[in-house]
Structure formats: C-alpha cells, structure tokens
C-alpha positions as CSV (number, residue, x, y, z in Angstrom):
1,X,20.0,-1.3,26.2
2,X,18.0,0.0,23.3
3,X,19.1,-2.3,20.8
4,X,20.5,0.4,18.4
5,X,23.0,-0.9,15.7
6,X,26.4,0.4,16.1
7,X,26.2,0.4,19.9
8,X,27.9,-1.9,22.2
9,X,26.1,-1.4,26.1
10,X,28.0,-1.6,28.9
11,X,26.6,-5.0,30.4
12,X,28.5,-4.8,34.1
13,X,25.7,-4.5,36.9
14,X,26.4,-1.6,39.2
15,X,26.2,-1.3,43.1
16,X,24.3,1.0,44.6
17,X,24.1,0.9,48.2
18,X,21.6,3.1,50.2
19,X,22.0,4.3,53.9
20,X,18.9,5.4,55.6
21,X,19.6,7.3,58.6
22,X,16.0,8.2,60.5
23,X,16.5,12.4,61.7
24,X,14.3,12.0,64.6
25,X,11.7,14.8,63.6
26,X,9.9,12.7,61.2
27,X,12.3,12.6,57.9
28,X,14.5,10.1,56.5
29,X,18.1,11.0,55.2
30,X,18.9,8.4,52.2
31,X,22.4,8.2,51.3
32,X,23.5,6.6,48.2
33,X,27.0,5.1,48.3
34,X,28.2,3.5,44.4
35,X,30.6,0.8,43.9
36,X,32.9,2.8,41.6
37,X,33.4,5.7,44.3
38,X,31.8,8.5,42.1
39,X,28.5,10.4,43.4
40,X,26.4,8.2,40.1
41,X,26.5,5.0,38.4
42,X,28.7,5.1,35.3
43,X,27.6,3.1,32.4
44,X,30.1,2.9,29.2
45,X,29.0,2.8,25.9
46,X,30.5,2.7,22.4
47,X,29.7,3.0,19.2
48,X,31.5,2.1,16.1
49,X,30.5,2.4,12.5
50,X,31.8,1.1,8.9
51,X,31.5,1.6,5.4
52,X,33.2,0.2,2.4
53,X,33.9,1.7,-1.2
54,X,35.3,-0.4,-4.3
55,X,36.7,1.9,-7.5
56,X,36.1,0.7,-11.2
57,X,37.8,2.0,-14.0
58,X,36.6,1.5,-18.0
59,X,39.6,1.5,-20.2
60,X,38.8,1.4,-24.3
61,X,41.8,0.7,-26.8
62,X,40.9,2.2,-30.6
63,X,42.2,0.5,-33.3
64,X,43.0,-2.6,-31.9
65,X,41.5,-5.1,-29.2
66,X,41.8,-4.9,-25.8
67,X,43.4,-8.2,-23.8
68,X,43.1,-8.9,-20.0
69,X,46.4,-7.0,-18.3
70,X,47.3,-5.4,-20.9
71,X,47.5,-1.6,-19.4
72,X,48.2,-0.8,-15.8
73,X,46.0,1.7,-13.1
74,X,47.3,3.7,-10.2
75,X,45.3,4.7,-6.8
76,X,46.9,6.5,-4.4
77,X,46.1,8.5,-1.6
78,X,44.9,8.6,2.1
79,X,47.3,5.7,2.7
80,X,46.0,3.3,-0.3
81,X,48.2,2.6,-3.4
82,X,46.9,-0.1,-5.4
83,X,48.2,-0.5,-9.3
84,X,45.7,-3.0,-11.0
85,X,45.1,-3.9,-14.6
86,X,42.3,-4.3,-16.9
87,X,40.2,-7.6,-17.5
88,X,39.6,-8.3,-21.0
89,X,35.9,-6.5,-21.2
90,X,37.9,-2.8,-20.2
91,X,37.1,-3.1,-16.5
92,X,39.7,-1.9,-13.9
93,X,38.9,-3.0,-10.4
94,X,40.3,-2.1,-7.5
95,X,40.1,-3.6,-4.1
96,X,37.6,-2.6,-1.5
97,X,38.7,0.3,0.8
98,X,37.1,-0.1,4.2
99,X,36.4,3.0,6.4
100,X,35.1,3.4,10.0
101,X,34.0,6.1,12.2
102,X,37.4,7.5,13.1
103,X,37.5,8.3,9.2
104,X,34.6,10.2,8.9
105,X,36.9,13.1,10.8
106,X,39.0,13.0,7.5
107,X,36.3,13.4,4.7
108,X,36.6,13.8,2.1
109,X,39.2,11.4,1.3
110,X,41.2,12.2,-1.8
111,X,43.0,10.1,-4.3
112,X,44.0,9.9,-7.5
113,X,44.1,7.8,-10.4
114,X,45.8,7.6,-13.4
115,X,47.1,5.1,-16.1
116,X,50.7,3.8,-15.8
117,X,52.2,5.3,-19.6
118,X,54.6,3.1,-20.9
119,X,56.0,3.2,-24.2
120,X,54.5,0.6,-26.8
121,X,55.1,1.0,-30.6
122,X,51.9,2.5,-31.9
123,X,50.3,3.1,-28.4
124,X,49.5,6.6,-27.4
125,X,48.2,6.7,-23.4
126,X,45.9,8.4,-22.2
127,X,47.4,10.9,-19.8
128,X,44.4,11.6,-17.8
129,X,44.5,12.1,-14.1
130,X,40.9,11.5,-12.0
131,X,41.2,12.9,-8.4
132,X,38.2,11.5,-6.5
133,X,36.7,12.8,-3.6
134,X,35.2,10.4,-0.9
135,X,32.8,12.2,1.2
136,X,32.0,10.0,4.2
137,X,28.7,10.0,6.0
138,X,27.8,8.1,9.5
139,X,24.1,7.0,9.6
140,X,23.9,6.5,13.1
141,X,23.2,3.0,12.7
142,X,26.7,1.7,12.6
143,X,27.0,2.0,8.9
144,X,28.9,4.3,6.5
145,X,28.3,5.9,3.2
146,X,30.9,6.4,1.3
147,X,30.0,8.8,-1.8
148,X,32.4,9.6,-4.5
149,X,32.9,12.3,-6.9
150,X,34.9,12.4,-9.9
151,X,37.3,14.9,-11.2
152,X,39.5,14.7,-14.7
153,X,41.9,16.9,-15.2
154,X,40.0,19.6,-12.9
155,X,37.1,19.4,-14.3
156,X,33.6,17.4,-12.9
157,X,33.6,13.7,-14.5
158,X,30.8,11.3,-14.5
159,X,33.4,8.2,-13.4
160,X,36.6,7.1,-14.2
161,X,37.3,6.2,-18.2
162,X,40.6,5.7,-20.1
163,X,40.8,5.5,-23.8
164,X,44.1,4.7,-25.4
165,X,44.6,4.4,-29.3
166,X,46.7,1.8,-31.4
167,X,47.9,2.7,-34.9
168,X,50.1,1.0,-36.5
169,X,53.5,2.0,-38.1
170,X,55.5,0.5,-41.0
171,X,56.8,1.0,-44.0
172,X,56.9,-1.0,-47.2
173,X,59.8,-0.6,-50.1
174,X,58.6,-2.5,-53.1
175,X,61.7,-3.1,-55.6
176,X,60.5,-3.8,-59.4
C-alpha cells in the first residue's frame, strides 16, 4: 500500500504455499502453489477520481432595475438541464455538476446556455447563446480539474454575461 490518494488496495492476504522437493544430486526444486489457482498472487486495485464544476452567469437590465427572478437561464447538455434565475445583484447560479474518472473519456463536455426570451412590454432579451467547453483533467491523485471555456455566438468569450434593455412605451393625448 503506498498510500496514494485515489487508490483503494486490495487488503485480502494471499496464500502462497511452497513445495520443496530435494533432487538427490544436491539441488532443491521449490514449487509454489497460490490459493487463487493462477501461477502468481493477484492483488486488485482501483482507483477512482472526482471533480466538480459550478456555472455563474451575470445578467444586467438597462434602463430599469434588476429584481431577484426576474429572467430565467437554460443549461443543457451532456445529460444536465438546469433553468435557474437571477438573484437580485445579476448573478445566475447553477448547481454543481459533479464528474468522475469515467468522464474524463468524454472531455470536453459541451453545453449550452442561453436566456429563456419571453415577451415583456418594453423588454428586448438578449438572444445570446454561450456553448461552454469542459475540458476534464485527472491529476492522478483522485481529483479532477474541470476547466471551462467560453464561447458566444461562436466566438471566444471571457464568461457568461447577459444584458437585457427596458424602455418604456406610452403615449400621452393632451386635450385643451
């Protein structure tokens, strides 16, 4: 057992029984026999690994102030869909998505996210759509890093930001 993290050591002691046979001329014939039947002792060992990644989204309204829940997110992909909506400071957070070492096989891991639009007087949504790529790294010490990278609309993005505008509509008839 050398103690590494991620491993789990086989702990079951193994049999090893030894026939010595003397040939007669001065030599000894040594015969192992194991308890599993094989020709060596077999030891199992696993490892297993983890990692966990939790997306944020900034949204911004101009012209009017934001409230908590007012506009609604969508992430989707790689068997996640999550719709969550912002606090009141603009932040969009989205649960934690857990990954282990059968994962890492899959990376990157692609989703998307993008505002729900609905139609609000005076709203106009922004209709931009973030794919984000997850590349998944094992550090051989039972842990995972999970590294994103943003896209918008095809093109490289710093994170994931959503501004919507509010202007408001009307119209006044004055009668003398």
């Amino acid at each position: 057992n050398g103690g590494e993290s991620g491993y789990t050591y086989d702990t079951v002691a193994k049999t090893v029984t030894v026939s010595v046979v003397d040939n007669g001329n001065g030599t000894l014939t040594a015969t192992p026999t194991y308890d599993n039947g094989g020709t060596a002792a077999q030891f199992t060992n696993t490892y297993k690994a983890s990692g966990e990644l939790t997306l944020n989204a900034t949204k911004k309204l101009e012209g009017s102030t934001l409230e908590a829940g007012q506009f609604s997110f969508t992430l989707t992909g790689d068997g996640v869909s999550q719709t969550k909506t912002n606090n009141a400071g603009g932040v969009v957070e989205f649960d934690t998505i857990s990954y282990t070492e059968n994962d890492i096989k899959n990376s990157p891991i692609i989703y998307t996210v993008k505002e729900v639009l609905e139609t609000k007087d005076g709203y106009t949504y922004d209709e931009s759509v973030y794919t984000v790529k997850v590349t998944l790294t094992d550090n051989g010490d039972g842990t995972i890093t999970a590294t994103p990278s943003y896209e918008k609309n095809g093109e490289p993005a710093t994170g994931l930001a959503f501004t919507n505008t509010y202007t408001a509509n009307g119209s006044v008839q004055l009668k003398a």
